[in-house]
C-alpha positions in Angstrom: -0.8 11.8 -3.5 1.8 9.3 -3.4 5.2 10.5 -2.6 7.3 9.2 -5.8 10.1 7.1 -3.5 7.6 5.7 -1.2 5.7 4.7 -4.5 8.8 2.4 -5.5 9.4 0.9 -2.1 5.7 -0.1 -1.4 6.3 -2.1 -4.5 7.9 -4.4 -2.0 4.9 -4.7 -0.1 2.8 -8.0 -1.7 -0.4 -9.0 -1.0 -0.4 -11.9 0.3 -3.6 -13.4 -0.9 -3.2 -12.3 -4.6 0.8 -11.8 -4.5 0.8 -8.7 -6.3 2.2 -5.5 -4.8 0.0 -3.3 -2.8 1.1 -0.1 -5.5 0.1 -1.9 -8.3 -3.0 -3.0 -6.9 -3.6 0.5 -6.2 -4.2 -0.3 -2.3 -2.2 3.1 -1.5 -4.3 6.3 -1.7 -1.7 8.8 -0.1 2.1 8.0 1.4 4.0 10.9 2.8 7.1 11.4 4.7 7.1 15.0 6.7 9.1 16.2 9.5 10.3 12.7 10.6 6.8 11.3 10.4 5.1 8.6 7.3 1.2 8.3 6.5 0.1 5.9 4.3 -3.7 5.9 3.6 -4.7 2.9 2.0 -7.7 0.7 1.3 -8.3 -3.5 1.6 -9.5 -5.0 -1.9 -12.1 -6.2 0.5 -13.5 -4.3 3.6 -13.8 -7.6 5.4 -10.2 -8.3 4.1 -8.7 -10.6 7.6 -5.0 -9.3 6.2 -5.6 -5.9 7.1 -3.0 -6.1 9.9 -0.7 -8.2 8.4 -0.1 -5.9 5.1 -0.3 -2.6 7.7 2.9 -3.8 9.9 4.8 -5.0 6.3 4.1 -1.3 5.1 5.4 -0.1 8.3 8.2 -2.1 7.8 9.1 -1.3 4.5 9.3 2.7 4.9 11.1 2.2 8.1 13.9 0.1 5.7 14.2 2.7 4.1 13.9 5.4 6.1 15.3 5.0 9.5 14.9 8.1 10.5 11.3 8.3 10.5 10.3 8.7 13.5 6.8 7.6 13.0 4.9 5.7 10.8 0.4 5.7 10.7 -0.9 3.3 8.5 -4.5 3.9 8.1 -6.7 1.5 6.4 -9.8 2.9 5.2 -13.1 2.0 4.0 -13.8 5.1 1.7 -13.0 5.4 -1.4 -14.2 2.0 -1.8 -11.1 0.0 -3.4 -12.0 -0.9 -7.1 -10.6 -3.5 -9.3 -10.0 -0.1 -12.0 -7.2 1.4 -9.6 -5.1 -1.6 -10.3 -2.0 -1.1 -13.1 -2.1 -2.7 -16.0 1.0 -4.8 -14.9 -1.3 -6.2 -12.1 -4.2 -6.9 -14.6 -1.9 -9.3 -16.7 -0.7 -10.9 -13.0 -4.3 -11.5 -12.7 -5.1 -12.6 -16.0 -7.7 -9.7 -16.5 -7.3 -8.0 -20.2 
């Protein structure tokens, strides 16, 4: 489950390979905030993905934005549920030209 306000500010989290947002791509499996502590689970479009990192620390960023009084943030990038081009949103279909 993805908490709803974490939803909205991961929007400002862009991949920057495809430049589309990590929600819409449906990256972000679960995204909490509880007891002063955030944990995103969330997959690469590719396992072998080299921005893994890069996207991870601009997650981290973004909650801690908008939540400065999280204490701590986990970013985990996982391999399973394999990431499939059907999680993305139809907004980030049209980005991609995809019908």
């Amino acid at each position: 489950m993805i908490h709803p306000s974490l939803a909205s500010e991961l929007t400002e989290v862009i991949d920057p390979e495809l430049g589309i947002n990590i929600i819409d791509l449906g990256l972000v499996y679960e995204a909490s905030i509880d007891d002063g502590a955030a944990r995103v689970r969330m997959a690469m479009t590719s396992p072998t993905c080299p921005l893994g990192d890069v996207i991870a620390r601009d997650v981290e960023a973004a909650i801690r934005r908008h939540h400065p009084e999280v204490g701590s943030v986990d970013v985990e990038i996982v391999d399973f549920p394999v990431w499939t081009p059907e999680r993305m949103s139809d907004n980030a279909r049209s980005m991609l030209g995809w019908k």
